[in-house]
N, C-alpha and C positions, 0 to 999 in steps of 0.2 A: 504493500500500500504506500512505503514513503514517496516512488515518485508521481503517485497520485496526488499525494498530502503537498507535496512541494509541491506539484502546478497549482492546486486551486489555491494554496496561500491561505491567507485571513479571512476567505469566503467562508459566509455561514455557510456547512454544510447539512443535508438530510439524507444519510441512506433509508435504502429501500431494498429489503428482504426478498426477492420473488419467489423464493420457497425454502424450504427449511437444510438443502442440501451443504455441506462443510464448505464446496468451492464456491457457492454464494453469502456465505455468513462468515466465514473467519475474519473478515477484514473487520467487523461490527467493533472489535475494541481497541482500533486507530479511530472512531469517532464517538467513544462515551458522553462527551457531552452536546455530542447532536443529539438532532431526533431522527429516530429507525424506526422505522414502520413496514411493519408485517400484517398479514392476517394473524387473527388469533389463533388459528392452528395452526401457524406457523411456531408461533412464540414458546405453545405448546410443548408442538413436537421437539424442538431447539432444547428447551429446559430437560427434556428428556434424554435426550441421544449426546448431545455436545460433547461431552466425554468419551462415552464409547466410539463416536466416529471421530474424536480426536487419538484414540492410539490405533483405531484400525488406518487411520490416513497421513498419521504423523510423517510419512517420510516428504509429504508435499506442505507440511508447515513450512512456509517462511517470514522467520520475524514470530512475532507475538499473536499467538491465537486462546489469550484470555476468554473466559465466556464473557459473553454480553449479549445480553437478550433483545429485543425492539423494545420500545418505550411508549409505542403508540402502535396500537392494534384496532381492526375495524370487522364486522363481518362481510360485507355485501358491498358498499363503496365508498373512498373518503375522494372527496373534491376538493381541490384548491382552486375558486372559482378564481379570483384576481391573476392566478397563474394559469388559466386555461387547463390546467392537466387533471385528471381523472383517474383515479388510484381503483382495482375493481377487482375483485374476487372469480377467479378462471380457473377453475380447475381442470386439467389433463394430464400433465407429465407427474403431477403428484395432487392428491388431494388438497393441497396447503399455495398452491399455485396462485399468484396475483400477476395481473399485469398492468402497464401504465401508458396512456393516452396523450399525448400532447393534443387539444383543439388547435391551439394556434398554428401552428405549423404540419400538423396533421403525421404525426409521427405516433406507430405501435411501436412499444417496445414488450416484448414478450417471455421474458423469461428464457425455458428452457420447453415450452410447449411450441414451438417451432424448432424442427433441426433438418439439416441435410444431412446424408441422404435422407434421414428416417428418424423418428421423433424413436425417446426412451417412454416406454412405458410402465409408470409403475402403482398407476391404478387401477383396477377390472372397470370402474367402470367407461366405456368406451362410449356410449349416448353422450355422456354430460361432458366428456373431451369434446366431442363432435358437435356439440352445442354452444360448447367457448369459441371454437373454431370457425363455426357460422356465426356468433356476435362479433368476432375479428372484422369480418368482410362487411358487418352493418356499419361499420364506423367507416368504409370508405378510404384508408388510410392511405400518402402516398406514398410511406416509407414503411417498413416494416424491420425492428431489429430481435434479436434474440441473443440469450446468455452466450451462446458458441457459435452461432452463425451470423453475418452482417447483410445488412442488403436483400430481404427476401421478398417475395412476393404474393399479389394474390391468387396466384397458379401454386404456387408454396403452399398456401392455406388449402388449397383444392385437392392437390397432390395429398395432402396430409390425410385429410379427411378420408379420400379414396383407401390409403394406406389403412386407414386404423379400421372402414368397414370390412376391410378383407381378411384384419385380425381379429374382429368381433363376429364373423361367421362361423 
């Protein structure tokens, strides 16, 4: 996280949880005194596992991976109207999945529920993936980003979708 922490400087910063996975959340305690916002099942499940998926992962700790939990949790959506963006409860690559909306600029950014080739999946349920995946496509987006992929699209979302009926037959 340092040369993250050196670009942004003195910028108030907010993390943002997108699920409860170790390479989404170690970096949480280089910003204790921001605010982190997860779903409540994120925060959850985090209180629970932190430990144990820090000695199964430890060889990919780098620097300080203290627990530190989000600070701000919501169920269904949090808005920051003045800032255009849209904070909203998605669940598919994990039950605890959030993703985040820019209005103004018309930017998804998605988590880890979009990947190339092929999404992880580690919920059964495949309906309610497939139903975040069509509220993607209602907001129109013209940018679409993800945890591990950059750049994707709304044939990304189509392709996805197709993917996961062909796992849930």
């Amino acid at each position: 996280m340092m040369p993250i922490i050196k670009k942004i400087g003195e910028k108030k910063v907010t993390a943002i949880n997108t699920h409860s996975h170790w390479d989404h959340v170690w970096g949480n305690c280089c910003f204790q005194k921001s605010d982190i916002i997860s779903h409540e099942k994120c925060r959850k499940l985090l209180d629970g596992v932190w430990e144990k998926d820090l000695e199964k992962n430890k060889k990919y700790a780098l620097g300080n991976t203290t627990k530190c939990l989000p600070n701000i949790t919501f169920t269904d959506k949090l808005e920051f109207h003045k800032d255009g963006i849209e904070i909203f409860y998605s669940p598919g690559h994990t039950i605890d999945c959030i993703s985040i909306f820019d209005h103004e600029n018309k930017t998804l950014y998605v988590g880890d529920n979009l990947e190339k080739p092929n999404v992880s999946v580690e919920d059964d349920d495949i309906e309610t993936y497939i139903n975040t995946l069509k509220k993607y496509i209602s907001y129109k987006p013209k940018r679409i980003m993800a945890g591990h992929t950059l750049n994707l699209t709304e044939q990304d979302i189509l392709d996805t979708i197709e993917h996961l009926k062909k796992k849930g037959d």
